[in-house]
C-alpha positions as CSV (number, residue, x, y, z in Angstrom):
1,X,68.3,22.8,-73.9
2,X,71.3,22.5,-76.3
3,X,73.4,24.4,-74.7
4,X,72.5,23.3,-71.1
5,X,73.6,19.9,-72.2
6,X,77.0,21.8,-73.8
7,X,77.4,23.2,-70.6
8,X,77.1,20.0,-68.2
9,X,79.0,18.3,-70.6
10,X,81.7,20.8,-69.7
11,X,80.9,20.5,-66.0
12,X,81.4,17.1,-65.9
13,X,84.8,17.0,-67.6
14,X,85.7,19.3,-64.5
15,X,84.0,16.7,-62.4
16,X,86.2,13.9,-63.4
17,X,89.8,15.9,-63.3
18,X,88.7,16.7,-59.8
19,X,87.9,12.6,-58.9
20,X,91.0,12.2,-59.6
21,X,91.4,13.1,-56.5
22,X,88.2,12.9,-54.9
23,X,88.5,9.1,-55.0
24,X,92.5,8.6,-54.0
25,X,92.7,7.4,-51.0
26,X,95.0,8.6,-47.7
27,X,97.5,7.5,-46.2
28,X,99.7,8.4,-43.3
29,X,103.2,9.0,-44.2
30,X,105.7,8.9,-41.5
31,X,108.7,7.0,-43.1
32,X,110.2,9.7,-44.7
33,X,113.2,11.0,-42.0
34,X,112.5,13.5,-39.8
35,X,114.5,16.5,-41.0
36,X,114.7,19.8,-39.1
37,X,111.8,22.3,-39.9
38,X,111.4,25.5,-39.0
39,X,108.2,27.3,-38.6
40,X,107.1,30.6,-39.7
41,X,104.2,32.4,-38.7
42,X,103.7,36.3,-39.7
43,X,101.7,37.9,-37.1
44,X,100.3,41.4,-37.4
45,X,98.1,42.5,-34.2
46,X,97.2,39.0,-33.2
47,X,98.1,38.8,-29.5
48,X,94.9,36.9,-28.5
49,X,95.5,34.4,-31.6
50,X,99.3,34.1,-30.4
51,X,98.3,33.4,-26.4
52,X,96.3,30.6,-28.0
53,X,98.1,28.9,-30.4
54,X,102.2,29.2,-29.6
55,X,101.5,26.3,-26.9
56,X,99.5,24.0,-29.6
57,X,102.7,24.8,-31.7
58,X,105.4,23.9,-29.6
59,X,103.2,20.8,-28.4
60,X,104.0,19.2,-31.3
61,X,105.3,15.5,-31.6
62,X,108.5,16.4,-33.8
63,X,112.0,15.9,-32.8
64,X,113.6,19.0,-34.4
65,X,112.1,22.0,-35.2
66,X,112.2,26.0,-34.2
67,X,109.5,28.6,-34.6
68,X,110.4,31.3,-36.1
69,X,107.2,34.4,-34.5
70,X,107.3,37.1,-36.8
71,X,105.8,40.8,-35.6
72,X,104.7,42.3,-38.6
73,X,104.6,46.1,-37.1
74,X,101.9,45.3,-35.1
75,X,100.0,48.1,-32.8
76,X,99.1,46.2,-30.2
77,X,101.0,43.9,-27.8
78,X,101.7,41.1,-30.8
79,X,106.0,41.8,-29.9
80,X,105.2,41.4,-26.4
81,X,103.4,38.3,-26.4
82,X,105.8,36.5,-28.2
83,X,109.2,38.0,-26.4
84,X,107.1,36.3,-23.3
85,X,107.5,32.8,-24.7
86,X,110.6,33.4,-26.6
87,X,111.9,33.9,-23.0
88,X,110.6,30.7,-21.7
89,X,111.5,28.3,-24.9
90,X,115.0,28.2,-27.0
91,X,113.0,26.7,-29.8
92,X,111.7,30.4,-30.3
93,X,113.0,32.6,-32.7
94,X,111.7,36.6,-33.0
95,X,111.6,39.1,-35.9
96,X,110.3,42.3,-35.4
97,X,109.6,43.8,-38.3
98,X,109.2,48.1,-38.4
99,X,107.6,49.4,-41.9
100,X,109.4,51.3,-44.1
101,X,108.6,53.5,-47.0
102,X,109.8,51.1,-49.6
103,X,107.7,48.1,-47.9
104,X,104.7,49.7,-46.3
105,X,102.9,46.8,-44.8
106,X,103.8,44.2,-46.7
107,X,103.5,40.5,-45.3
108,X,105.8,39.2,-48.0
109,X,109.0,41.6,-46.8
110,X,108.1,40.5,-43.1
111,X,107.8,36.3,-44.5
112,X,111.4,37.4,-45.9
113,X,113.0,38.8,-43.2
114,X,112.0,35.5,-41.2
115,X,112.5,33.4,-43.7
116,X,116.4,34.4,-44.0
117,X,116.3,34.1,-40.0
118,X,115.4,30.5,-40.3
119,X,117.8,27.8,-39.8
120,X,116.5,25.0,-41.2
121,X,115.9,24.4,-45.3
122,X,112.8,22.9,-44.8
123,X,110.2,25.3,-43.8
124,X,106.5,25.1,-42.6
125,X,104.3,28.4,-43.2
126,X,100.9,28.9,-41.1
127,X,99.0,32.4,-39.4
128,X,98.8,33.2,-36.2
129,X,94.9,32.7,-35.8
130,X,95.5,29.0,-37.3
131,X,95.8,26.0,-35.0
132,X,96.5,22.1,-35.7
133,X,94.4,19.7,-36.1
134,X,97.0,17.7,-34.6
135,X,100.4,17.0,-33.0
136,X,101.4,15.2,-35.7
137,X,101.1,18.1,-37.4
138,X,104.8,18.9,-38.1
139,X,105.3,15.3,-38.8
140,X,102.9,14.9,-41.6
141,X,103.7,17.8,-43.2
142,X,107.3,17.3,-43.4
143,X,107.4,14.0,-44.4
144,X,106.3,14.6,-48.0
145,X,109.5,16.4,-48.8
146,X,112.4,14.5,-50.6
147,X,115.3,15.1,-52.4
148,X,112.5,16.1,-55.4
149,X,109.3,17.1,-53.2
150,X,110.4,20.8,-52.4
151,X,107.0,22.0,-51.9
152,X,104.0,20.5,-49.8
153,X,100.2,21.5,-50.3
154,X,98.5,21.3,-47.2
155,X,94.7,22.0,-46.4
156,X,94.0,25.5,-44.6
157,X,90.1,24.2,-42.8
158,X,87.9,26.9,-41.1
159,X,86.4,26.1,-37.6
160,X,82.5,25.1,-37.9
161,X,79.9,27.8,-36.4
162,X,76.1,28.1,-37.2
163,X,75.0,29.6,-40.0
164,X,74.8,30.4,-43.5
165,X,78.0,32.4,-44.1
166,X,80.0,29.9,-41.9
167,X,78.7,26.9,-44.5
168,X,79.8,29.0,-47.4
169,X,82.9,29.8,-46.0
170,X,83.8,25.9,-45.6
171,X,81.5,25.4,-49.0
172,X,83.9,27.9,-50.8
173,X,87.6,26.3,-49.0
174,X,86.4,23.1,-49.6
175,X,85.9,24.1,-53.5
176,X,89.5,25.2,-53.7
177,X,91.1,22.3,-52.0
178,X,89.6,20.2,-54.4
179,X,90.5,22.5,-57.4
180,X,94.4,22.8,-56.3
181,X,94.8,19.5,-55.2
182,X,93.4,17.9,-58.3
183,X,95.4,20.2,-60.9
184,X,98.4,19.1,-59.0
185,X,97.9,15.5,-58.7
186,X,97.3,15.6,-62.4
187,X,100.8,17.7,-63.0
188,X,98.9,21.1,-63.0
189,X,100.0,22.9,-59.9
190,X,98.9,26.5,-59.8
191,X,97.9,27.6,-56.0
192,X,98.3,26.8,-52.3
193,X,97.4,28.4,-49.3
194,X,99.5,30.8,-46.6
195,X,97.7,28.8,-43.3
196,X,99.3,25.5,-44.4
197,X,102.1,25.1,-46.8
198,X,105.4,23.8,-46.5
199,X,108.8,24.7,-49.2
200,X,112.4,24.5,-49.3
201,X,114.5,27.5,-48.7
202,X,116.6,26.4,-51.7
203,X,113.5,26.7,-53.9
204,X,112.4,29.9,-52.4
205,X,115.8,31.9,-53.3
206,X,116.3,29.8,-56.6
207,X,113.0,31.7,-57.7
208,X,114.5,34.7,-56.3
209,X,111.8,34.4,-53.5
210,X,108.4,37.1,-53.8
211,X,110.7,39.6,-56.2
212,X,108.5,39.1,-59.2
213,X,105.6,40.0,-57.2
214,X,106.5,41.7,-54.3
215,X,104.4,45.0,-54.9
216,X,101.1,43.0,-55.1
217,X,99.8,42.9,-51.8
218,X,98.3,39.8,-51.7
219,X,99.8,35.8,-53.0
220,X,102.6,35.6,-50.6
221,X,101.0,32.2,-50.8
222,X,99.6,31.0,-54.6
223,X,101.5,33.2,-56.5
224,X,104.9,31.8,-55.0
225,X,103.3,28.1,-55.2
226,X,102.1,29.2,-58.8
227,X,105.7,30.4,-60.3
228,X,107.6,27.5,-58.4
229,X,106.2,24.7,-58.6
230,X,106.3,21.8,-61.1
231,X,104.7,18.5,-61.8
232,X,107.6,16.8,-59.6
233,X,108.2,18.8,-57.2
234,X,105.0,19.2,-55.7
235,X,103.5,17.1,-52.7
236,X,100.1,16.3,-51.6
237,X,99.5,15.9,-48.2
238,X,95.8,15.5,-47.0
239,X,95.8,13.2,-43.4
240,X,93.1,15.2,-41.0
241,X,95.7,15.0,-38.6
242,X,98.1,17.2,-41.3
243,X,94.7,20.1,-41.7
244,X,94.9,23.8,-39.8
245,X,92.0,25.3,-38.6
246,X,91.4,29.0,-39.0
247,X,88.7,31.5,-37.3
248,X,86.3,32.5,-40.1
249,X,85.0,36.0,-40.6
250,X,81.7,36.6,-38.7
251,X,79.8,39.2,-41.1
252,X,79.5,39.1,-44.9
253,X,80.9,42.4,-45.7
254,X,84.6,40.9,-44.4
255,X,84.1,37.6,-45.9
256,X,84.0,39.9,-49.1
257,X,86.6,41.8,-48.7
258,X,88.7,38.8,-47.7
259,X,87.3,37.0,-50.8
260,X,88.4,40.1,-53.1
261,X,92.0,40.4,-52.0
262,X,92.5,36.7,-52.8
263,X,90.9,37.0,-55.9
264,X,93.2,40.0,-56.8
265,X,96.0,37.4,-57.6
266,X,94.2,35.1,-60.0
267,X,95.3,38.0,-62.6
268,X,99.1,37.5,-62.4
269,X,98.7,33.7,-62.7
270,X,100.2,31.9,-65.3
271,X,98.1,32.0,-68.6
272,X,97.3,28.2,-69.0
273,X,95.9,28.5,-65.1
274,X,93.9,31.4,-65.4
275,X,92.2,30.0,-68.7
276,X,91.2,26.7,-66.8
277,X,90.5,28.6,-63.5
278,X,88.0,31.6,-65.4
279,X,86.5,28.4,-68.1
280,X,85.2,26.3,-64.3
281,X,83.7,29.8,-63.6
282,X,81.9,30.4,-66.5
283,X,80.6,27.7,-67.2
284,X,79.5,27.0,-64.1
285,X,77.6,30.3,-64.2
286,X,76.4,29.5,-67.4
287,X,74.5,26.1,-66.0
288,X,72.5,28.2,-63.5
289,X,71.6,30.3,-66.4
290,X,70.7,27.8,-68.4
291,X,69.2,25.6,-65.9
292,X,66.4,28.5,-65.3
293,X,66.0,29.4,-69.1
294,X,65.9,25.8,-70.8
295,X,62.8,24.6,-68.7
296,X,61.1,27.4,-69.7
297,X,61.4,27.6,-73.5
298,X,62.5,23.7,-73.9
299,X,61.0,20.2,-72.6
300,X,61.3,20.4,-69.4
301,X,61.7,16.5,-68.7
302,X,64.5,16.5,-70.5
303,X,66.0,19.6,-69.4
304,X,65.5,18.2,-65.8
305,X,66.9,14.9,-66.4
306,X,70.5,16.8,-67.2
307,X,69.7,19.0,-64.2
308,X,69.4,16.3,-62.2
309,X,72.7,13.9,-63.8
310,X,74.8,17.5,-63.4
311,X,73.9,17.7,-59.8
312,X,74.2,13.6,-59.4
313,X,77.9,14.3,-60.6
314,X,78.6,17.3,-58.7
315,X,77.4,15.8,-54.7
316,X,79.1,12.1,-56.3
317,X,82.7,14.4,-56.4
318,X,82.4,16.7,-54.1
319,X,80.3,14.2,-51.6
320,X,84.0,12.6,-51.8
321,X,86.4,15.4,-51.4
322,X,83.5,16.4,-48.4
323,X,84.2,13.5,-46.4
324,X,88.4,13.7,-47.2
325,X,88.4,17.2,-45.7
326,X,85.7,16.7,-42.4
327,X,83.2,18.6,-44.2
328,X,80.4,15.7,-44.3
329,X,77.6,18.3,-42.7
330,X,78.3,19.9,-46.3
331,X,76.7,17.4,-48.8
332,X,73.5,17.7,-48.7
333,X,73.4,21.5,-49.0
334,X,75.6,21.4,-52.4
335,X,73.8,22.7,-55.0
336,X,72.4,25.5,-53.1
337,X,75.8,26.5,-52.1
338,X,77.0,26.3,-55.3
339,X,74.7,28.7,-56.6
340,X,75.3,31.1,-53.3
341,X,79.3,30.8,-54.5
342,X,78.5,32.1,-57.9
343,X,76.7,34.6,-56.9
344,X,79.2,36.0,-54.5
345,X,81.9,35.2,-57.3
346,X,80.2,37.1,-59.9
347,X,79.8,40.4,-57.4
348,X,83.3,40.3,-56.4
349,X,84.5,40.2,-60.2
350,X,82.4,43.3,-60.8
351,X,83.5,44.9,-57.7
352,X,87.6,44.1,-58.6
353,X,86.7,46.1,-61.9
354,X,85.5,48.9,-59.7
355,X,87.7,49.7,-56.9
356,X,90.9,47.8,-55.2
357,X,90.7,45.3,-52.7
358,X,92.0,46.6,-49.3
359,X,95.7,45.2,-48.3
360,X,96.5,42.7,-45.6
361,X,95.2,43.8,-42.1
């Protein structure tokens, strides 16, 4: 019972760094001027995803920008597809990419060859089976940049389907949001995500851009966001209008082998992050532990009293960060998410210990 109470009391000091961010409120941000943006999106065998989405792109409300379609030596018709619109729209730039032996599929040489294509120093970084939730897209997005701001954490959603493994997907992007966003709102920036981030091109070759981790194949992404960025220059931008929506993965086994690349880049995070990051995960494995154990061989009145005030806590901050990101339909299936996320968090570290995780496509 002693140590259940240690461990809530260590869940709950989680629980109030992430209301700091939880309980900020949003607002719309269109003041800033509208500098020129370019847009990059690294494509590999995602024709159908490109027929869709290149309109929803260039629909957007912004007075300056260019999209920059990169063909990441796809095998299907990807180059063709976007040659088609390139031909119909000046604001379209193409890099075809062709592997080599020194780069063999890698996403981050393909993100730098389009990234020293680009024309404009403010940049704008989604995936090809990622749409907006808006028009306003561009706008939001780009005004959080300043002479300071040179990077901008946005939030990469997953489209709603039925089912268990659709509701753990949002459960699980939902959970990060709230982690990343709260560390960097309180000065701690360690992560963002490839299907909505915006940076500078000043920043990205003043940190000598994916060099230091180039032969990782994943973090093109977080481990850029987790070398670059500061406690000043960092943005948070939030606004549903400012979200991307992505297709989720339709069986377990690719959810988990999604889930195990990403995770594959939590190693070569700085030390401070990765002590915070693997402490949330522990102990959060240690409450459902506990929380079966103490019952048994304490009082259980007691031990369900801090049950219950963890839980309380837990759908209190998350219930929050729920409604922030569209994800209301979530709440009231929290704590047995939770405990579905550990469990899947807990195979995939024994797994990474095993074998590798596969690369990108």
């Amino acid at each position: 019972m002693y140590l259940l109470g240690l461990v809530v009391l260590v869940n709950c000091i989680y629980y109030i760094l992430f209301s700091t961010f939880s309980f900020q409120k949003v607002q719309k941000k269109f003041e800033s001027p509208q500098f020129p943006v370019s847009i990059l999106i690294c494509a590999k065998n995602e024709a159908e995803n490109l027929n869709r989405h290149i309109p929803l792109w260039l629909d957007q409300e912004y007075p300056d920008f260019e999209l920059i379609l990169i063909n990441d030596a796809s095998s299907d018709n990807t180059l063709e597809v976007i040659n088609q619109f390139a031909n119909t729209d000046p604001r379209i730039k193409v890099v075809n990419v062709e592997n080599n032996e020194a780069f063999w599929g890698s996403k981050k040489y393909a993100l730098t060859l389009g990234i020293k294509k680009a024309s404009n120093k403010r940049m704008l970084f989604t995936d090809a089976d990622c749409r907006p939730a808006s028009s306003s897209w561009i706008s939001l997005m780009a005004s959080d940049f300043s002479e300071k701001k040179q990077i901008v954490l946005g939030y990469g959603a997953y489209e709603k389907e039925p089912g268990l493994l659709n509701a753990l997907i949002r459960y699980e992007t939902l959970v990060t949001a709230l982690q990343y966003y709260s560390y960097a709102k309180n000065g701690l920036p360690y992560m963002g995500v490839g299907r909505n981030l915006a940076y500078t091109s000043n920043l990205f070759y003043d940190n000598k851009g994916f060099t230091s981790h180039m032969k990782v194949q994943s973090g093109d992404d977080d481990l850029f966001v987790n070398k670059a960025a500061t406690s000043t220059n960092t943005a948070l931008q939030y606004d549903p209008e400012s979200f991307t929506y992505s297709i989720p993965k339709k069986t377990w086994s690719g959810w988990f082998k999604q889930k195990r690349r990403h995770s594959s880049t939590a190693k070569y995070y700085k030390p401070k992050h990765k002590l915070y990051l693997g402490a949330y995960f522990i102990f959060n494995l240690l409450f459902w532990v506990f929380a079966i154990l103490a019952p048994i061989f304490s009082n259980w009145k007691i031990t369900l009293l801090i049950i219950l005030f963890r839980f309380s806590i837990q759908c209190i901050v998350q219930a929050r960060a729920a409604m922030k990101f569209r994800e209301i339909g979530l709440i009231i299936f929290m704590p047995l998410l939770e405990l579905f996320l550990v469990c899947v968090q807990l195979s995939i570290f024994i797994s990474s210990r095993t074998s590798k995780p596969s690369p990108w496509k």
